[in-house]
C-alpha positions as CSV (number, residue, x, y, z in Angstrom):
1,X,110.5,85.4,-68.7
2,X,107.7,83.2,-67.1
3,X,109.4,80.3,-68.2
4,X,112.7,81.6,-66.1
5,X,110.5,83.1,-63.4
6,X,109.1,79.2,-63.0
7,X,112.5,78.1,-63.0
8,X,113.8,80.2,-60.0
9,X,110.5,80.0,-58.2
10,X,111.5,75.9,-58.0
11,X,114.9,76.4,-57.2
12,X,113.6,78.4,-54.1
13,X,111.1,75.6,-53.1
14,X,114.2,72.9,-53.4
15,X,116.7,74.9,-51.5
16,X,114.0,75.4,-49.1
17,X,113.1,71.9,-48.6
18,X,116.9,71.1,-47.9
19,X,117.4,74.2,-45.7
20,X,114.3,72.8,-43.5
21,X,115.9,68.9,-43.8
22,X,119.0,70.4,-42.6
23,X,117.7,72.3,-39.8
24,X,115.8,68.8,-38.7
25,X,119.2,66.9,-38.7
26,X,120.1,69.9,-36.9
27,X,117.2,69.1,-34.4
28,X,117.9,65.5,-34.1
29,X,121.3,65.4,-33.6
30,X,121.7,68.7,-31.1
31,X,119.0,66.8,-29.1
32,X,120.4,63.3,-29.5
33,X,122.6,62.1,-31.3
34,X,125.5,64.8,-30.7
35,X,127.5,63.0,-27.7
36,X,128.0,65.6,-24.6
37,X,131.1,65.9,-22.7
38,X,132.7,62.7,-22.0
39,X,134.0,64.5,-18.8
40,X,130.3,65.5,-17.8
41,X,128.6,62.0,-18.6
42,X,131.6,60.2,-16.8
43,X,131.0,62.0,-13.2
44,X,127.2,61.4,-13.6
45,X,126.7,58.1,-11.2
46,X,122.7,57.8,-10.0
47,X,121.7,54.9,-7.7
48,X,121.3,51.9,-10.1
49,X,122.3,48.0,-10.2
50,X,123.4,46.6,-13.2
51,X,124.4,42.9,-14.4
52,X,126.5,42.7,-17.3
53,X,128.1,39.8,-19.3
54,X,132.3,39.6,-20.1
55,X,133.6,37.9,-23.2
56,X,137.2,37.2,-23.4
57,X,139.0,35.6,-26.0
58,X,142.7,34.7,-26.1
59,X,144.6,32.2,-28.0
60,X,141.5,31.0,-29.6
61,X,139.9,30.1,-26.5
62,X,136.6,32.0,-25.1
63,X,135.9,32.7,-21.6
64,X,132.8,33.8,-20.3
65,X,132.3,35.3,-16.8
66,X,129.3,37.7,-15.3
67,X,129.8,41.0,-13.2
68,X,127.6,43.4,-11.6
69,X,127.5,47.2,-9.9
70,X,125.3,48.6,-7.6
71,X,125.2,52.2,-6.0
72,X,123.0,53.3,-3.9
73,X,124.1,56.9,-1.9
74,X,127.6,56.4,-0.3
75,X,127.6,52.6,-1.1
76,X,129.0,50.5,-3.4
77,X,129.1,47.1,-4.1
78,X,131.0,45.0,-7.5
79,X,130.8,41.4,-7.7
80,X,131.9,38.9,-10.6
81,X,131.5,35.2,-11.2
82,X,134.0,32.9,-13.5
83,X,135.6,29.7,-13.5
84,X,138.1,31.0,-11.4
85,X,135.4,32.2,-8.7
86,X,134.2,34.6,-6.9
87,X,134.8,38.8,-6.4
88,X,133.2,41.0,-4.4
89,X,133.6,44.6,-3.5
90,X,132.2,46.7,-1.1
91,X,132.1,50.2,-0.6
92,X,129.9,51.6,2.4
93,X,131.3,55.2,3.1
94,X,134.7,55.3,4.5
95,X,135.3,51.7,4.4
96,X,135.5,48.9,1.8
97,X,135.8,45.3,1.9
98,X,137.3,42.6,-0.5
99,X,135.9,39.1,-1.0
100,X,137.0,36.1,-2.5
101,X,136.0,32.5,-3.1
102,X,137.6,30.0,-4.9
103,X,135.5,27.6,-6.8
104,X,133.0,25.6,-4.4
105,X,134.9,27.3,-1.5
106,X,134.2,29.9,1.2
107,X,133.6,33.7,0.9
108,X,136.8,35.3,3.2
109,X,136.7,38.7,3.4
110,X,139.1,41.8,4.6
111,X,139.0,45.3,4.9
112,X,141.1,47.8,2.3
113,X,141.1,51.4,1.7
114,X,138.5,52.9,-0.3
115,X,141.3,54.4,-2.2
116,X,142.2,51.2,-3.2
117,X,139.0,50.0,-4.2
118,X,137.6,52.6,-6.1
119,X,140.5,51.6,-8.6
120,X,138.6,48.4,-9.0
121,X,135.7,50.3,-10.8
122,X,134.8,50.1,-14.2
123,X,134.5,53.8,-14.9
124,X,137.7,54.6,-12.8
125,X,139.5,52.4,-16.2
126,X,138.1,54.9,-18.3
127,X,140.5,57.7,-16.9
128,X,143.6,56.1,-18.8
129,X,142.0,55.8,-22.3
130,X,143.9,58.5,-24.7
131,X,143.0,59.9,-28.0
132,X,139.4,60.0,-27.2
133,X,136.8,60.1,-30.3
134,X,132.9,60.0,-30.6
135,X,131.5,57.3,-32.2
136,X,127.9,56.2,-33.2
137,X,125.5,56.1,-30.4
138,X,124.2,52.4,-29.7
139,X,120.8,51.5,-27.9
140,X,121.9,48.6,-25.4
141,X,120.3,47.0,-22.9
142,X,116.9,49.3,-24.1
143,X,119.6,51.9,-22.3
144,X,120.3,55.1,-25.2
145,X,124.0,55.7,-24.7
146,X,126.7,58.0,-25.8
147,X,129.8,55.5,-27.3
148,X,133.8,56.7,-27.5
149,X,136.9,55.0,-28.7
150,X,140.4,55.7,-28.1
151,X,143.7,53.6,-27.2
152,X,145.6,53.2,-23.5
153,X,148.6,53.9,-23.6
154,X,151.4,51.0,-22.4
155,X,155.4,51.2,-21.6
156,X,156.5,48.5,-24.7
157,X,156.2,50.3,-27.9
158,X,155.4,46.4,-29.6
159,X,152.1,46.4,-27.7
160,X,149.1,48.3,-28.1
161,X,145.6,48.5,-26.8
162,X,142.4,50.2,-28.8
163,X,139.2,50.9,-26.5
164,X,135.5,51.5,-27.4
165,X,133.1,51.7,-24.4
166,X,129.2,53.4,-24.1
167,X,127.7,55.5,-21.2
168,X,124.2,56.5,-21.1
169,X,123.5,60.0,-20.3
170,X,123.3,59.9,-16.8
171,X,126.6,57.7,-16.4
172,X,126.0,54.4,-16.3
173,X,128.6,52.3,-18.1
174,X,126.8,49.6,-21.0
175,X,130.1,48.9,-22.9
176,X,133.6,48.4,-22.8
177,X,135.4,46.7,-25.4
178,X,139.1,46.1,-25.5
179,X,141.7,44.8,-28.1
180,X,145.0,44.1,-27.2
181,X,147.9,44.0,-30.2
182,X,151.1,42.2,-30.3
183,X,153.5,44.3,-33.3
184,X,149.9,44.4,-35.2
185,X,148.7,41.0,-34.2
186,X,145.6,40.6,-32.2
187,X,146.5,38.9,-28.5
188,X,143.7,39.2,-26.6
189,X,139.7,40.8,-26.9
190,X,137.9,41.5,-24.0
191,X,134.1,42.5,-24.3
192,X,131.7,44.0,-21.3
193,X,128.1,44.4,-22.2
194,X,125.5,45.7,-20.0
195,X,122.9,43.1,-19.7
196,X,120.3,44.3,-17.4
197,X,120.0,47.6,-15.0
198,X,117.1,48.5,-12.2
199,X,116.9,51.7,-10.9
200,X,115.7,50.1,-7.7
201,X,118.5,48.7,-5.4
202,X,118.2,46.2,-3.1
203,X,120.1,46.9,0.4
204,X,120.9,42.7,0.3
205,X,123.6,43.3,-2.2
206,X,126.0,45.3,0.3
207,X,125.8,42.5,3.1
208,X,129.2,40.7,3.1
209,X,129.5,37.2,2.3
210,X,131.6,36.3,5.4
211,X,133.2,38.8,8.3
212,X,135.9,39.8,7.7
């Protein structure tokens, strides 16, 4: 009788150690690690400017090219850099602006509807991604961010696209990683990474480059 009595008294103690581990991983990952609604995160936007690196490859050959995003109240303002030149949008309430420079030319600018350039937004390319799963969160940037995958869907049946992309929890995009497949055969992979972010915004980076 002591001898069972000792027995159950240590079965207790170990199914109370993993009820108390289990209510800790509870804890952790109700607190952190369990992703929120992707619809919530995605309509969170706060005043921010980010720089971010793009990595394509294609046919064996690498491209690199450099974008950034800045909000700050009702304006916006997207620019990105590569061998072919130079983008820029603007956003500044009801109106928006679209640059371009060819390399070692000049900025000429025109006006377009803010329709029309809110589709140039990274987040707005989130909206066609299907089949949407949590993955791991990732730490990028020093930002902590909540990561999906899924597919977008296309009209030929051959050809298919996977997607993987990170918000942090207020909205702020830090990844966005496509693959695009041939009848199973890797075509092209394009990679965004966020590379740095300031919460402070400076009002330089909505000025035009040339009037439109």
């Amino acid at each position: 009788m002591p001898e069972s009595r000792g027995v159950g008294i240590g079965k207790l103690i170990i199914v109370g150690i993993l009820v108390a581990a289990a209510l800790i991983a509870f804890m952790v990952l109700t607190q952190r690690g369990q992703p929120p609604s992707l619809q919530d995160v995605v309509k969170g936007n706060p005043d921010h400017y980010a720089e971010y690196t793009i990595t394509a490859e294609m046919g064996g050959a690498v491209r690199n090219a450099s974008l950034y995003y800045a909000k700050k109240g009702q304006r916006e303002a997207m620019g990105a850099k590569s061998e072919q030149g130079e983008t820029k949008l603007v956003i500044n309430g009801g109106t928006a602006y679209y640059c371009h420079a060819p390399p070692g030319g000049q900025w000429k600018c025109g006006a377009i509807s803010v329709e029309e350039a809110r589709k140039y937004r990274l987040k707005e390319f989130l909206a066609n991604i299907r089949n949407v799963t949590p993955l791991s969160p990732k730490t990028i940037a020093g930002q902590y961010s909540y990561c999906w995958g899924g597919v977008i869907p296309t009209k030929t049946p051959a050809v298919s696209i996977k997607a993987a992309f990170c918000l942090t929890p207020s909205g702020v995009l830090t990844r966005l990683v496509t693959q695009t497949s041939v009848q199973g055969r890797v075509l092209q992979r394009m990679e965004i990474n966020l590379d740095k972010i300031s919460w402070e915004v400076p009002d330089s980076v909505f000025e035009l480059p040339a009037k439109p």
